[in-house]
N, C-alpha and C positions, 0 to 999 in steps of 0.2 A: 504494500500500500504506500501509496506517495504523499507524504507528510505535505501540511502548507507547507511554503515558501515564503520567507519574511527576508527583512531585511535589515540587519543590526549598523546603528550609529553610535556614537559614543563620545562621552568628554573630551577626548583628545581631539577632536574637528571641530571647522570654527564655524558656528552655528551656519551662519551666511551657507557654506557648502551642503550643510545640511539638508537647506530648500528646494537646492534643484535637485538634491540627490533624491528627496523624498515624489518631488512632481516625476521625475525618471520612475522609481520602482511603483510609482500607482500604475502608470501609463504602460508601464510592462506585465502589469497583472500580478505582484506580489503579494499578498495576505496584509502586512501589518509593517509597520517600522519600532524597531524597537529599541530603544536609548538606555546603554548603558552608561551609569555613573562610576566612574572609577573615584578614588582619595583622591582630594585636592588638585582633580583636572577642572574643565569647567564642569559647571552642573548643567545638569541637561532637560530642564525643564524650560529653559528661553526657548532653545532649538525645538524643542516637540510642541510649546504653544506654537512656535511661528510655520511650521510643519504642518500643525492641526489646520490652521488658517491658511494655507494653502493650498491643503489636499480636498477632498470631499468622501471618499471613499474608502482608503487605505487606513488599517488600525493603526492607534498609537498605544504602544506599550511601554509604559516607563518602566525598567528595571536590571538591576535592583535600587531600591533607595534603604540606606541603613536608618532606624531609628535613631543610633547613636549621633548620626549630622541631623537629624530633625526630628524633634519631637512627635510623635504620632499623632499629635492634634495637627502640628501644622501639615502632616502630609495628608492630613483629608479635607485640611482648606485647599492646599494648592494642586492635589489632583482633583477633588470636587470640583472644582473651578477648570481645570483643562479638561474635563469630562464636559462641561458645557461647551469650552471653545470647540472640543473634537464633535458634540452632537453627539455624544454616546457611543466614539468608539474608544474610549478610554480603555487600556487592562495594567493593573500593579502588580510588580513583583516585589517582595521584601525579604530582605534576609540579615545578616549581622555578623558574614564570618571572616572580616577581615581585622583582627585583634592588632596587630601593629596600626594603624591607623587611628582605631577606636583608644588605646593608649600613646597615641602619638596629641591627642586632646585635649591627655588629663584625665580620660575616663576609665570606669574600670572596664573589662573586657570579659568577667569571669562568669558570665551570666548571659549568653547568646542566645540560648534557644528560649528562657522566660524573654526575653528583651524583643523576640518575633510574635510570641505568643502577643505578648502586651500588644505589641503595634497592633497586630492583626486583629485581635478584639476589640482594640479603639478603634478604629480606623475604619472597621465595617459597620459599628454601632455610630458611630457619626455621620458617614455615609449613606445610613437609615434614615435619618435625620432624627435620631433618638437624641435623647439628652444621657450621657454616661456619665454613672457612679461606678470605677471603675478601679481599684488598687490594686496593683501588679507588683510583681518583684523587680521591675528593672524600670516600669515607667507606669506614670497613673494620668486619669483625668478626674478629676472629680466636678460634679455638674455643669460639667462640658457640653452644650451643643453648638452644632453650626450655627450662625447668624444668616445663612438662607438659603433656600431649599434646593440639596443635589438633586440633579436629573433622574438618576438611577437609584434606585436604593439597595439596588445587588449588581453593583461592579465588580469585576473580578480582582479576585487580590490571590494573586499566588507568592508562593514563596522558595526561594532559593533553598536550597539544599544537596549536602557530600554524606554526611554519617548517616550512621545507621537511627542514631539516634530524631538526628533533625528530617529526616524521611518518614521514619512514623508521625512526628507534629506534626509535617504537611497532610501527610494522610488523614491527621485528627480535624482540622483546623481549617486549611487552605481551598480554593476551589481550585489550585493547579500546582502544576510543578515545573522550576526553574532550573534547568541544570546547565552548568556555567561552560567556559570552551575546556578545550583539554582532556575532556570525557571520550572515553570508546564507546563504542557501541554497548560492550557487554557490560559496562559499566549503566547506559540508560537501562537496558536487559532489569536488571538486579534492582534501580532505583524505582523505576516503573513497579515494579512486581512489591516491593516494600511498602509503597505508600498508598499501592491499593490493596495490600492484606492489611495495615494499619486500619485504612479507610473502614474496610468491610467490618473487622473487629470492632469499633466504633457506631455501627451499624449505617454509617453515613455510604451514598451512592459512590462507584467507582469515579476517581480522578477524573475531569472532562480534560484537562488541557493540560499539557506537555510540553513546556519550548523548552529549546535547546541549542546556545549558542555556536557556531559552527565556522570557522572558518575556511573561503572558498575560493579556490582559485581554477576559472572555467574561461578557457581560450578554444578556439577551433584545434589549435594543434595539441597533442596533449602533453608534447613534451615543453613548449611553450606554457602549457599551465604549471607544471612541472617544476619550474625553472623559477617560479612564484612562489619561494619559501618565506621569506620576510619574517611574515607575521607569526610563523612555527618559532622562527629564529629567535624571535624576540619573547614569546610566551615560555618557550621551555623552559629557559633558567629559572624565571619567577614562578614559573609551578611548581619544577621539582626544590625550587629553593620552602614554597610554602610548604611540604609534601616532608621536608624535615621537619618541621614545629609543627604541622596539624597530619596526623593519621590516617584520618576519611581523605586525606587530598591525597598522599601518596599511595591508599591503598586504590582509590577511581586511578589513577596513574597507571597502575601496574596490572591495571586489567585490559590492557592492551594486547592481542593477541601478536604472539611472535616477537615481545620485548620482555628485558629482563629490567631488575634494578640495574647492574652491569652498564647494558644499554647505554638509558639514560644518565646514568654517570660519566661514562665514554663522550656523548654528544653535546653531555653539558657543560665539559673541562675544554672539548675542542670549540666551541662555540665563544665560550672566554675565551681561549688562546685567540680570536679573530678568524679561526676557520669558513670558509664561501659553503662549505657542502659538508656541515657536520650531519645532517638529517638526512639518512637513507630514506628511498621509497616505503619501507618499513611505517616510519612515523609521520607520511604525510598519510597511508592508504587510513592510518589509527586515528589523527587529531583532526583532519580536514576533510573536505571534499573536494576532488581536484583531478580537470582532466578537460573533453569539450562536453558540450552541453548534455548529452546522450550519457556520457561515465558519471556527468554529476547526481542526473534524475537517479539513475540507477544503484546508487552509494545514498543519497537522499532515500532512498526504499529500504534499506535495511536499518537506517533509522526508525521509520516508520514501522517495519516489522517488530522491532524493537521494543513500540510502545510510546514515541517522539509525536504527538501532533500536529507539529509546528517546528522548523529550523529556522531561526533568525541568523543568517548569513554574514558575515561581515568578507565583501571582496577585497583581494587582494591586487596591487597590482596600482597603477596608474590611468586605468580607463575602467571605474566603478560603474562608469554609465554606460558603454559600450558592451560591458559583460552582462550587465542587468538585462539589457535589450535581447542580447543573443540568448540569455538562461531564457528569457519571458518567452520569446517565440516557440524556443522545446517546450515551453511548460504549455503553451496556446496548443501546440502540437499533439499533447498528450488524449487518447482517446476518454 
């Protein structure tokens, strides 16, 4: 089955780029855009109202946004409010697991999965336009409501999630699941199947929605896609660097088929040394999707067998709008 096809933007691009890239993937038939926020890049709520106001059709997906940079009240004032600008195609992802950061603020970090919980209970109850009495372990409202009435009162709020642990919360809690780049397949395999035995034990309906971010590099030629590592280049270090201090990130790592820990140690001392081709075919066929538009659908499917509803693609490469155009046509193609 062939999962949507979205398209991920993010803090590091300057809004301005953002708009034509967003009127590109409507116009190519892509599902949704989705804005991630990394630590102290820009924040990426400018770019997705100005995005909303220029699209008409295309969803806007902000995520993740950590509670620790904003309050859970303020992030259902201000996706409440882009949920109007968008007309209701608004969807949140929220999660908490970048603890260097959240302690790079002053704060503490030792309480992530109450700190999602809390958001995600505020933030839907506001979003109601209830008024919340609400004290949590990491953050509260207390007779809290909006000052005026969200459009929706069931927008989707899903949440980011690696352990085993913060997989069954989604399952409790969440109406979806976010699974970040860097993930194998067999790794959505195992997250998928966790958060819906969670669910079910809860007695709450199976997961609806699944995104999963993806990095994609799709050229006519495939060794010309091929040849589009960049963005592998630049994520391995910092995953396998997280992948030491957090657990659930080295063990989604190492469920790569046909890599060892070895491996990635190997690719990530030669990658520091300034190596051009530390990443065999090995760890593009694992972390990306990548080849021409016919190898991407087809790698995009075992996603979706997987359990993936949705890939938010981030393109690689210097012609984001070019590839967008040539994916959309395979995708218009598809029976």
């Amino acid at each position: 089955m062939l999962p949507k096809l979205s398209v991920r933007l993010h803090g590091g691009m300057d809004p301005r780029d953002c708009i034509g890239l967003a009127a590109c993937a409507e116009a190519s038939g892509f599902a949704s855009l989705w804005f991630a926020e990394n630590p102290f890049a820009r924040g990426v709520l400018p770019a997705a109202a100005a995005c909303a106001a220029a699209t008409e059709r295309i969803g806007i997906g902000v995520g993740v946004l950590n509670p620790y940079n904003r309050h859970p009240t303020l992030i259902a004032m201000e996706v409440g409010a882009l949920d109007q600008l968008a007309q209701g195609r608004a969807r949140l992802g929220i999660g908490s697991g970048i603890a260097s950061a959240t302690e790079g603020m002053g704060l503490r970090a030792d309480l992530p999965l109450a700190a999602v919980r809390d958001a995600i209970t505020i933030v839907r109850a506001m979003l109601a336009g209830e008024e919340v009495n609400y004290a949590g372990k990491a953050f509260s409202a207390i007779k809290v409501r909006l000052e005026y009435k969200p459009l929706r009162r069931e927008l989707p709020l899903l949440m980011a999630a690696r352990g085993d642990k913060a997989l069954a919360l989604c399952g409790r809690i969440a109406d979806g699941l976010m699974i970040s780049n860097m993930c194998p397949v067999n790794f959505t395999r195992h997250a998928v199947d966790r958060v819906r035995r969670s669910a079910h034990a809860a007695g709450r309906p199976p997961t609806a929605e699944v995104i999963q971010y993806v990095p994609c590099a799709v050229r006519g030629e495939r060794a010309e896609a091929y040849r589009l590592r960049a963005a592998l280049d630049q994520m391995l270090p910092a995953f396998w660097s997280l992948g030491r201090k957090v657990p659930a990130a080295k063990a989604a790592l190492l469920r790569a088929d046909g890599l060892s820990e070895q491996d990635f140690t190997r690719a990530v001392e030669r990658l520091r040394a300034g190596a051009t081709e530390a990443l065999n075919d090995r760890f593009i066929a694992a972390f990306a999707i990548a080849g021409t538009a016919q190898d991407c659908l087809a790698q995009a499917r075992r996603y979706g067998e997987a359990g993936a509803t949705e890939l938010a693609l981030a393109f690689a490469g210097d012609q984001p709008e070019a590839d967008m155009r040539y994916l959309g046509e395979a995708m218009r193609a598809e029976p």
